[in-house]
N, C-alpha and C positions, 0 to 999 in steps of 0.2 A: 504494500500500500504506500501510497508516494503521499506525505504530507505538502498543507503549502509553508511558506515561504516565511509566513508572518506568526507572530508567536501565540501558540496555541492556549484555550481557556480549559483550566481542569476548573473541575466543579463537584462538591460533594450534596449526593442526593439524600436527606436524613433517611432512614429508614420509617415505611410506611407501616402507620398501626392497623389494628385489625379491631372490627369491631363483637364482642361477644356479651353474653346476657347484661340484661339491663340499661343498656347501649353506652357499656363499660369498654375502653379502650385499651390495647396494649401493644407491643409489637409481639411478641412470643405466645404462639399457639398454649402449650402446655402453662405458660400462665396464666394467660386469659381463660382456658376452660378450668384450671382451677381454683381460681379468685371465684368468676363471675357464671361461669357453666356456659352454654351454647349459645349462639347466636338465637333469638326467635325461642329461648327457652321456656318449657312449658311447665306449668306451674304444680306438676305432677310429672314423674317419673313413668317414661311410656315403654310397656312392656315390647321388647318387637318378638319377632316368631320366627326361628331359624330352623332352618335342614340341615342334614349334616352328613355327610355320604363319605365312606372309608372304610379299612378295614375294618374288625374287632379292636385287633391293639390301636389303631387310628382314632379310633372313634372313645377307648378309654385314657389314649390320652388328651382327647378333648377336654374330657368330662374331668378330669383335674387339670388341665389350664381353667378350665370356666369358673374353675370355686378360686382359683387366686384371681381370676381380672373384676374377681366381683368384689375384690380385697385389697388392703394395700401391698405396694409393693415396691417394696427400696432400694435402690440405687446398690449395684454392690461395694462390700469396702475398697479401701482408696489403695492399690497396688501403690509400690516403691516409687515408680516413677510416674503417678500420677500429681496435679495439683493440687493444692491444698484445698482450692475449691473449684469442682468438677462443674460449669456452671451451664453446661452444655448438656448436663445428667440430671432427670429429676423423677423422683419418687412417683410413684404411679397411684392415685387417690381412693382410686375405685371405680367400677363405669358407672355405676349410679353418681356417685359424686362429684365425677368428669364431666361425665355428657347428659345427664339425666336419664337414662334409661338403662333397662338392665332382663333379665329371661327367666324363666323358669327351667330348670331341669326338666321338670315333668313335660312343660310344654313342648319339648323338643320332638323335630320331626326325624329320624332316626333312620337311615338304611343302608344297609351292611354289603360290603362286596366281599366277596372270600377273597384269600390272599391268592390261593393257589388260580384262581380266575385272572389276577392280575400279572401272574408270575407266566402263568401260559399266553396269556396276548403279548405281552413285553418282549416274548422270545420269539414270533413268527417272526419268519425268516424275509419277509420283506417290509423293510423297515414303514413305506409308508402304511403298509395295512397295521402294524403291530400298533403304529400310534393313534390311529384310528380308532381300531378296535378298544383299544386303552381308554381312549377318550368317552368311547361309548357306551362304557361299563358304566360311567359317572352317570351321563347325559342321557342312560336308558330308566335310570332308577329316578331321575328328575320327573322327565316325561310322564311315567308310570304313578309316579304319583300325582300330578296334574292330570291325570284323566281318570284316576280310580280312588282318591283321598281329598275329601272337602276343604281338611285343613290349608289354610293358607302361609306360604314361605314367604316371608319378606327379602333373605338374600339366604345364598347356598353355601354352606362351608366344606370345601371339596379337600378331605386331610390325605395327603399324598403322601407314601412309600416313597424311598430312596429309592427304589428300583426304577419308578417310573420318572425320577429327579433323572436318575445315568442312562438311561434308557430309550428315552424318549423325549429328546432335542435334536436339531437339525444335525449337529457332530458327534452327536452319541456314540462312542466304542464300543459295539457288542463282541470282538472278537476273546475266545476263549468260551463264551457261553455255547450252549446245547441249542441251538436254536431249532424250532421247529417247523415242519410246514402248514401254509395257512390256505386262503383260495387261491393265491396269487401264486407266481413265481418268483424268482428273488427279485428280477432285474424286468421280465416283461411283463407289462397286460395281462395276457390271454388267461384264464383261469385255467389249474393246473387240469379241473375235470370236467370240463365240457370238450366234447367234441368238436373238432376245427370244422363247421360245419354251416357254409352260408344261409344267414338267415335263422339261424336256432340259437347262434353266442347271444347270451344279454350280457349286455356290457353298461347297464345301469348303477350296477358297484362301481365302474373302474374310473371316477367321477374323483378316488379318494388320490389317484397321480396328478391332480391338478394342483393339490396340495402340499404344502411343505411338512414335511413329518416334525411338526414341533406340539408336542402336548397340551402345551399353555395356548397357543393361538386357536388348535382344537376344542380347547373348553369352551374357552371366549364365547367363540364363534356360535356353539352348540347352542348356548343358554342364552342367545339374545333376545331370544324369542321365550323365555322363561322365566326369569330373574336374575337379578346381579346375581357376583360370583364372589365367594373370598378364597381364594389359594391358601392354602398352609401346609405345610411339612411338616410331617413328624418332627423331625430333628428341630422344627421351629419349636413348635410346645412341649418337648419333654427332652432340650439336649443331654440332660445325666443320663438317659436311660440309654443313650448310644455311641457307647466308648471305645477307644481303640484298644490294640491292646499294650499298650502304656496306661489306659485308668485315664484317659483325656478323649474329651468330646470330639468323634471323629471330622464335623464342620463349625467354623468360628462362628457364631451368632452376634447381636447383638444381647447388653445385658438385657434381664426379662422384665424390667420396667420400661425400659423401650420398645420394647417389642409389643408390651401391655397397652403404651400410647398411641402405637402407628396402628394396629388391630381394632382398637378402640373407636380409634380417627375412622377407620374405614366404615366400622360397622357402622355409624351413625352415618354418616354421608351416604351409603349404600341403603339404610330401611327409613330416614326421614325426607320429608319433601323439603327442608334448606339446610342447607350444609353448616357444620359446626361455626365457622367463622364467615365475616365478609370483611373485604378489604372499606375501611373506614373513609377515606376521603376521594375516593374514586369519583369524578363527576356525572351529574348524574345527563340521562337520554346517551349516554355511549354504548357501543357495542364492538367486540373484539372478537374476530374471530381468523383459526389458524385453519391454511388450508394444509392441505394432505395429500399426497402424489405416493403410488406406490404401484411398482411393478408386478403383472399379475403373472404365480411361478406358472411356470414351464408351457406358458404360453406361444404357440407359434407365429401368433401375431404381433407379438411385441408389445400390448397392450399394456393400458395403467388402469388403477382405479382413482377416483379422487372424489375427495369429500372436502364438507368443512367442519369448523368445529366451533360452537359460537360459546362464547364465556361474556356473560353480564356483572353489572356493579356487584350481585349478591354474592357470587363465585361458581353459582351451577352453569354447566355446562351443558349442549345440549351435538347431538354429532350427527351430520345431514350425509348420508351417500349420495355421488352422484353418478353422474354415466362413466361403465369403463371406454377405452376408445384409445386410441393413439396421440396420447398426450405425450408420450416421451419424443423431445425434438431434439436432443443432444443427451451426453453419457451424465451430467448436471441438471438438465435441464427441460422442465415440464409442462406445459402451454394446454389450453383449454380454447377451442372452437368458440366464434363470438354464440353460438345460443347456448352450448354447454355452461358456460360459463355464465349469462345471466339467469339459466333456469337455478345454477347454484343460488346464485346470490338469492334471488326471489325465494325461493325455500324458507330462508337463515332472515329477510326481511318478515315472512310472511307469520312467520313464528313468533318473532320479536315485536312487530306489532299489535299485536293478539293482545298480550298484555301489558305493552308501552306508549302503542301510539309508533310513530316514525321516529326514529332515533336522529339524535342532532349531530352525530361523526359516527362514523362507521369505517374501523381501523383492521386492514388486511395484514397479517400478520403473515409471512412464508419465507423460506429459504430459498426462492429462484427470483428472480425478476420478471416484470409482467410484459408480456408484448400488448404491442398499438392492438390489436383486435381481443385480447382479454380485455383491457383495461377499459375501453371503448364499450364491452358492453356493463360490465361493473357501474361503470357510471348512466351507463343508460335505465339500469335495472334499480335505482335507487329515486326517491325523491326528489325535489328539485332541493327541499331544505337540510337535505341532508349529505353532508361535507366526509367523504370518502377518503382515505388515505391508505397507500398501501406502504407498507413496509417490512424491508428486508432484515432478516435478524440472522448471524452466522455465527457457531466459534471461530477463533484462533487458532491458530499451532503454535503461540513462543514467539511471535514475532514482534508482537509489542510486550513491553513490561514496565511497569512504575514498582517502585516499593518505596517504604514509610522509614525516617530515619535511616537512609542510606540502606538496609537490605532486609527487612521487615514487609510482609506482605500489606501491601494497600488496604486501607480500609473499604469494607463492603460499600458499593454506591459510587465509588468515586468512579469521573466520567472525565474523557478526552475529548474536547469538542473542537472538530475539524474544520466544519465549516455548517451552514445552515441545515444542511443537507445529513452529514456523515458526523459519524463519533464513534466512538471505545467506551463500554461501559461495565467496570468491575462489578459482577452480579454475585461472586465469591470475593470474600474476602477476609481481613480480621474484623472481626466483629466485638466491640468493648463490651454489650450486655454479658458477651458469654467468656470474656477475655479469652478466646481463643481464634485461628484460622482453622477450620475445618477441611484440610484439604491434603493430599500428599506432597502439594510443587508448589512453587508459586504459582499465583491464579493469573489466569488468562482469560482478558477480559470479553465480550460480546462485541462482533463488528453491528454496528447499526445505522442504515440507511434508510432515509424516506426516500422513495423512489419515484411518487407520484402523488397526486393529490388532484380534487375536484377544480377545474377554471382555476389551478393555481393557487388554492387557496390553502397555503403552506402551512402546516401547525407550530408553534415550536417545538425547536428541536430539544430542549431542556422539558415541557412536558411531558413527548412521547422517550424519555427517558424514565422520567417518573412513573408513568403508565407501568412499564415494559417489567421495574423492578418491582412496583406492587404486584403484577401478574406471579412471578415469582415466589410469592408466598402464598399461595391457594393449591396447593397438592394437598386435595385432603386424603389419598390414599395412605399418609404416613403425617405424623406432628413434628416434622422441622420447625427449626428456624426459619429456613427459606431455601427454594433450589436455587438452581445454577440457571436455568433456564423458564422464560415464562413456561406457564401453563395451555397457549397458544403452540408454542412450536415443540413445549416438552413430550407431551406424548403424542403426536403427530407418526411416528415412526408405529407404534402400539397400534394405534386406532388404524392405519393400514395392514399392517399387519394381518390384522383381525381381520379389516372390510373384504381383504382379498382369497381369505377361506371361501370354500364353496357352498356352505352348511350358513353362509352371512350375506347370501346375496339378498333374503328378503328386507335386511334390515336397511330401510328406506329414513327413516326418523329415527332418533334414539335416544335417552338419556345417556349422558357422557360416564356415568356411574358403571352403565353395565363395560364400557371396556378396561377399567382398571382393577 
C-alpha cells in the first residue's frame, strides 16, 4: 500500500459500550450481564426447552455440565506465570443469574445414538458418505421427533465423540482404521450394488458428492429447516474424564468458567427473540449488512453462491440467500449481475422495513470491490432517502505496524487515517480494562476503504470506523471482549459455507442464529 506524501492522522476510537438490562451501560459482555442481566431482561426467569442428541456417555456428560452452569463457577487458581490479576478471567454466576433463564432436567428432550452406530458410519470407506451418514444419525432423531413428539425444542444440543471430531472434517486421516464398505465406492459414484444398467441406477443419493465431507457444515445445513444448533464435545464438558496416558487432558480447552460464559452466551441468543447485549450508541435508521460469495464444491460450472447478511442497531442478525450463478470473475474476485444483485438488496430492504420504515444509510460491508453494474443497481434498489455506502474491509499480513512506547502493542481502536477514502484500523489490540493484549504477535491492523457511496455522498471516514469497531463486539456465539473482525465480514466464510450444502438450498430467509 503506497501512503501519501503528507503526514498522516492516527486517531484513537474509545471503545464502544454495550447496552444490557435496565439500559445499564458497559463495555465488557461478562460484566454487563453480570451487574445488570440481558438486554430486554424479563422480569422473570424464562424456562427454555432443549434437545439433546448423543451418545449414553454424551448425553451423561451433559447432564453434569448442566448442574455446574446452573452454579457458580470460578476462574481456576492463578499458575506461576500468571498475573496477579487475571482480568480477562471471570467467575461464571450462574445462567439464571447471567442471562435470566435457566431448564429443567426433567424437561429435557432426550435421544440416544448408540456409539457402535456412530463408530460404523465414521469408518465407510468413502469419506463423503461416512460424513453424511454421521450427520444423519443426528438430523434423523431431530426430524423424528418433529413429526412424532409435540414437545417443543427451542435449540439442539448435538454432544459429539472425538471420533467424529478426527473423523469427519475435510482433512480427516482415516488411515490405519478398519474401514468399511458402504453404498458407494471409495472414489466413484456408481453404487457398489446396483447393476450398470440404463435406466434402473437411481442416483438420487449421489447428490451427497456435491458436498464437502465436513460434519459441522453437514449439521448446519440439516437443521435449518429445524432449529438452531449448539455443537459441543465431549472433551468440551467433561475434559478430566479424557486423559492421556500421562494423567493430562488429551485437548487444551478453555478454563470451565469460560467455556460456562460462551455456552451460556449462545444458549440465550439461540432460544430468545433479542440477543443478550446491543451495541449502545449505534445511530439509529442504519442498517449493515455483509455480503457472502462462496464457491459451490465440485461444481462443473464454476458457480458461487451468495447471500447477505443484515445486522441492525439491536445486534440480531438476519441471512438472505440468493441466486447461485457465475459470480466468480477472477481467482479474488466476485460480481453479481445488475438484477441479481438488486433482487439481493430488495430482500434485506424489504425485511428491514417491515419493522423500520426505510433506513437513513444503508452500509455494504464485503471483501471485493463493487463493479459499475453491481453498484448501479444497489442504488437503484434502495430509496431515494436513503444514502448507501459500500465498503471494503480486508486483513493485513505485517505490512503495517505501530506499537505503544516504542515496542508494546497499540492500543485497541487506534486508527491510521490515509486519506478520506482509506485507513488502518487496530481492531486487536492492548486493551487497559483487561490490562492485557490478547493475541500471539503483534496485531495487524484492518485495511478499510469506502469504495462508493450514493451521488457522492461521502460518510466520514472516522464514523464508518466507529461503526466497523462497534460491529466487533456483537459475536454472541461466545462473551469476548471483542473480535478481530466485525460481525459483517466475520462469519461471512461460515454462513457460505453452510448456504453451499445441498440439504441448505431451501433456506431462502433465515435467522442469523441458526448458522452459528
Amino acid at each position: 500500500m503506497e501512503y501519501p506524501e503528507k503526514s498522516l492522522r492516527v486517531l484513537h476510537i474509545p471503545e464502544p459500550d454495550l447496552e444490557f438490562g435496565f439500559r445499564q451501560e458497559t463495555t465488557h459482555p461478562k460484566d454487563g450481564l453480570h451487574l445488570y442481566g440481558p438486554h430486554k431482561r424479563p422480569k422473570r426467569s424464562k424456562e427454555i426447552r432443549l434437545g439433546v442428541i448423543g451418545t449414553t456417555k454424551g448425553i451423561e456428560h451433559f447432564r453434569e455440565w448442566s448442574k455446574k452452569i446452573r452454579g457458580i463457577i470460578s476462574i481456576p487458581p492463578r499458575g506461576i506465570r500468571d498475573k496477579e490479576d487475571r482480568l480477562h478471567l471471570a467467575t461464571f454466576p450462574g445462567l439464571e443469574e447471567a442471562l435470566s433463564i435457566t431448564f429443567s432436567d426433567d424437561a429435557l428432550v432426550v435421544h440416544t445414538i448408540p456409539e457402535d452406530a456412530i463408530e460404523k458410519s465414521t469408518l465407510i470407506i468413502n469419506h463423503h458418505e461416512a460424513v453424511s451418514k454421521t450427520a444423519g444419525l443426528y438430523a434423523n432423531k431431530a426430524n423424528s421427533h418433529l413429526a412424532n413428539d409435540e414437545r417443543v425444542v427451542d435449540v439442539w444440543l448435538l454432544v459429539i465423540p472425538e471420533i467424529i471430531f478426527e473423523r469427519c472434517r475435510p482433512q480427516s486421516k482415516r488411515a490405519g482404521l478398519s474401514l468399511v464398505p458402504g453404498d458407494f465406492k471409495k472414489k466413484q459414484k456408481a453404487r457398489v450394488d446396483m447393476p450398470l444398467l440404463a435406466g434402473v441406477i437411481d442416483d438420487s443419493a449421489e447428490d451427497v458428492f456435491d458436498d464437502v465431507p465436513d460434519f459441522h457444515r453437514h449439521i448446519k445445513a440439516s437443521f435449518l429447516g429445524i432449529a438452531p444448533t449448539q455443537l459441543l464435545r465431549e472433551t468440551t464438558l467433561a475434559p478430566e474424564k479424557f486423559l492421556n496416558a500421562k494423567g493430562y487432558p488429551i485437548r487444551r480447552t478453555q478454563d470451565q468458567a469460560t467455556t460456562a460464559w460462551n455456552l451460556a452466551t449462545g444458549l440465550y441468543y439461540k432460544t430468545q427473540s433479542s440477543p443478550p447485549w446491543r451495541l449502545a450508541n449505534i445511530r439509529e435508521g442504519v442498517c449493515y449488512i455483509g455480503l457472502v460469495f462462496k464457491d459451490l464444491p465440485n461444481d462443473k460450472n464454476k458457480h458461487a453462491c451468495c447471500a447477505a447478511q443484515m445486522f441492525l442497531r439491536e445486534g440480531d442478525g438476519v441471512v438472505f440467500r440468493g441466486a447461485n450463478g457465475p459470480w466468480k470473475t477472477s481467482d479474488y474476485e466476485h460480481h453479481l449481475t445488475r438484477k441479481e444483485a438488486a433482487n439481493l438488496i430488495k430482500m434485506v430492504l424489504d425485511t428491514y422495513s417491515e419493522a423500520h420504515g426505510a433506513p437513513n444509510e444503508l452500509f455494504i460491508h464485503g471483501r471485493t470491490k463493487f463493479n459499475d453494474e453491481e453498484w448501479f443497481a444497489f442504488e437503484s434498489a434502495v430509496p431515494k432517502e436513503t444514502n448507501i455506502v459500500g465498503v471494503r474491509i480486508t486483513t493485513t499480513k505485517g505490512e503495517s505496524k505501530l506499537f505503544r512506547d516504542g515496542d508494546y502493542p497499540v492500543l485497541r481502536g487506534t486508527a491510521l487515517v490515509l486519506d478520506e477514502r482509506n485507513a488502518l484500523l487496530w481492531s486487536t489490540g492492548y486493551i487497559p480494562q483487561l490490562d492485557t493484549y490478547i493475541g500471539p504477535e503483534t496485531p495487524n491492523p484492518l485495511s478499510v476503504t469506502i469504495l462508493r457511496s450514493k451521488e457522492g455522498r461521502l460518510p466520514s471516514i472516522d464514523k464508518v470506523l466507529e461503526d466497523i469497531l462497534g460491529l466487533t463486539k456483537i459475536n454472541y456465539n461466545s462473551c469476548n471482549f471483542n473480535d478481530g473482525m466485525p460481525v459483517t465480514v466475520r462469519f461471512a466464510n461460515m454462513v457460505g459455507d453452510i448456504l453451499t450444502m445441498g440439504s441448505a438450498k431451501s433456506a431462502g430467509k433465515q435467522p442469523f442464529k441458526f448458522y452459528i
